[in-house]
C-alpha positions, 0 to 999 in steps of 0.5 A: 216094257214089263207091261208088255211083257207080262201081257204076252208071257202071263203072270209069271212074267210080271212074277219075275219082274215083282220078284227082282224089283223093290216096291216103292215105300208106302206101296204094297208087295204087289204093286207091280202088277197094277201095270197089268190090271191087277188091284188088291181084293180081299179074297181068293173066292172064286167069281165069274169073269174075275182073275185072282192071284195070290201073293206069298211073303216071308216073314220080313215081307219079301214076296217069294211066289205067287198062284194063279187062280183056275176058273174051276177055283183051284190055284196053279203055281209054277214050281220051275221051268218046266214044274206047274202044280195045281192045288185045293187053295193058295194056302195049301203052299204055306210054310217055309218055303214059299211063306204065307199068302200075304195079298190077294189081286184081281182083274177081269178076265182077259180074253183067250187067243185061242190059237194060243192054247192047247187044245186036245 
């Protein structure tokens, strides 16, 4: 069910999932998105036909947020319901707030129903 929903919603559907759950001992913070293709890489940088996101944690390794890399090789982070940012690198967000980025996944890129997105 979170697999599917995280499908039709994006990341930050698997987001709320991770953010909610505990991850099993021995298993790293962002395991949960394995149901989605994610596995662990060892950088932000950016290539072709690859998605990236980062994963934040606190100091006692609770994740609290995650960025999603764009394919210009910004980062976007949704800050609230209706708040999407863009910034230069995941570790722009670093501090108190969101803790530091903590993992680095990454899938193919997904194909785009285009009848899904905006177009101006």
């Amino acid at each position: 069910m979170v697999a599917a929903l995280a499908r039709a919603a994006g990341v930050a559907a698997v987001d709320r999932f991770l953010l909610a759950s505990q991850h099993p001992a021995g298993s790293h913070p962002g395991a949960a998105f394995g149901t989605v293709g994610f596995e662990l890489c060892s950088d932000g940088s950016l290539e072709h036909g690859v998605e990236k996101i980062a994963l934040y944690s606190s100091d006692r390794g609770e994740v609290t947020h995650t960025a999603r890399q764009l394919p210009s090789g910004n980062w976007t982070s949704k800050l609230g319901p209706n708040i999407d940012i863009m910034h230069p690198t995941p570790e722009s967000l670093n501090g108190p707030g969101y803790g530091s980025v903590s993992h680095f996944l990454q899938r193919q890129a997904q194909a785009v129903n285009v009848s899904e997105t905006e177009i101006s």
